[in-house]
C-alpha positions in Angstrom: 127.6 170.6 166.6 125.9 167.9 164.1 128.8 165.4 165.6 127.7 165.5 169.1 124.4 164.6 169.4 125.6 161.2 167.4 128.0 160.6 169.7 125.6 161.4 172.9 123.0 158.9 170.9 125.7 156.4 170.9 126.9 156.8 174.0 122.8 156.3 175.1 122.6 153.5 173.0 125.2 151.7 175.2 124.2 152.3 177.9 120.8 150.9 177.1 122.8 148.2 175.8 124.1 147.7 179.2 121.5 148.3 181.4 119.4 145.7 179.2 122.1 143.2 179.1 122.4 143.9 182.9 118.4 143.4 183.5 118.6 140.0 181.5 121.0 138.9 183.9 119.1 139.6 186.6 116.0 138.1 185.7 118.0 135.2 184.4 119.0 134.9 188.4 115.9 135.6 190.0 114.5 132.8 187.4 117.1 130.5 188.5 117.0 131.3 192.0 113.3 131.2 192.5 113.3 127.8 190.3 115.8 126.1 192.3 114.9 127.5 196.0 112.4 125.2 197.2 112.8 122.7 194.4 112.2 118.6 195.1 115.9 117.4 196.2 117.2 121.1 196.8 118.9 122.2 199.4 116.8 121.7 202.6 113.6 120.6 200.7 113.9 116.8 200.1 112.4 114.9 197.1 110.0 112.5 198.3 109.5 109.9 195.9 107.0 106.7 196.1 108.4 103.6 195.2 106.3 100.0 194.7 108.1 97.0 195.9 107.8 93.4 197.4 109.9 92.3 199.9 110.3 88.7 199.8 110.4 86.3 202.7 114.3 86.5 202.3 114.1 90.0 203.3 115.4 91.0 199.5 113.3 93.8 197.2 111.5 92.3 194.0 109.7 94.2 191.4 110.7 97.7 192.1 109.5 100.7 190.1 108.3 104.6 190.7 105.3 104.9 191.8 105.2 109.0 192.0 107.5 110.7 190.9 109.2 113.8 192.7 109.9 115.9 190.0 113.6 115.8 190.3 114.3 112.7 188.1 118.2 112.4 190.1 116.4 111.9 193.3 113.7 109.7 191.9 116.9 107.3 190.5 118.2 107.9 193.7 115.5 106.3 195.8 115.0 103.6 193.3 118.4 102.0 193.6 118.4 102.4 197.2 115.1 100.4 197.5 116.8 97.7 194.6 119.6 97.3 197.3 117.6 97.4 200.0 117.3 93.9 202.5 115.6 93.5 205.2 117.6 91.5 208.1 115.0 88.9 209.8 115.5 86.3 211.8 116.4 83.3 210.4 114.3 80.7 212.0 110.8 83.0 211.8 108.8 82.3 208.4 107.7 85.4 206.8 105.4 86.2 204.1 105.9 88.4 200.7 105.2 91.7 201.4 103.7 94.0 198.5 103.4 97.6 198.8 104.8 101.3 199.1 107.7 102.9 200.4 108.9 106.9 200.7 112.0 107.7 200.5 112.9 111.5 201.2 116.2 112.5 199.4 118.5 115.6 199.8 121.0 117.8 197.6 123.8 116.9 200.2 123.1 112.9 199.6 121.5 112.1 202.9 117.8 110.4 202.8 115.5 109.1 205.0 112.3 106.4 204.5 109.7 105.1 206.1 111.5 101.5 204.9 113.2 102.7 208.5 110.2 104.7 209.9 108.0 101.8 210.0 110.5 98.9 210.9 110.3 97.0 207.0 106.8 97.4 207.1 105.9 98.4 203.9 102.7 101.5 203.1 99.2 100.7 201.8 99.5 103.6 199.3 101.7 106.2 198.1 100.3 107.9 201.8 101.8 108.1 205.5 99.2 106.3 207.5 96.6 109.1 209.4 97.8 109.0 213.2 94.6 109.4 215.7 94.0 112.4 217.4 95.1 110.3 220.8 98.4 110.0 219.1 97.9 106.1 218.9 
């Protein structure tokens, strides 16, 4: 009789074992799942990131750096080279001016982006801001 309650204590201890081992787990995932779901440059949610440029009269990017961050340092990279490579096609017998400012660039887990570099027609942003549309919508 003195044998079996060591071996039920045992047997209890395991299973704590488990179910503790099994709890860790879990949490683990919901940590994981929770941090990830809705995260800059995660799934559906894109990372927008701010970058500073000038685009010179030839249309090429100069100067480029990270304004803002995203928080997801991939997608910051991401937009960064993309606004290095960058080049606006103009017209070869206008004259245009260097152009200073700020552009978004919205990047996804799947690769895809978007900007206002394509939003706004080359025109580059005052700040790290969308321009305020009027109520009349012009």
């Amino acid at each position: 009789m003195a044998g079996r309650p060591t071996i039920r204590s045992r047997r209890c201890r395991f299973t704590r074992l488990n179910s503790s081992i099994r709890c860790h787990i879990m949490l683990l995932y919901l940590l994981l799942a929770t941090a990830t779901a809705g995260a800059p440059g995660v799934r559906d949610t894109p990372a927008m990131t701010c970058i500073k440029t000038t685009i010179k009269a030839n249309g090429r990017t100069t100067d480029t750096t990270v304004a803002a961050s995203s928080g997801n340092s991939v997608a910051d990279r991401s937009a960064l080279r993309f606004v290095k490579i960058f080049r606006l096609e103009r017209d070869r017998h206008g004259t245009y001016e260097d152009q200073t400012g700020y552009a978004l660039v919205e990047t996804y887990e799947s690769g895809a982006f978007g900007t206002s570099l394509f939003d706004y027609k080359g025109q580059l942003l005052e700040s790290c801001s969308l321009p305020q549309v009027s109520a009349s919508g012009t």
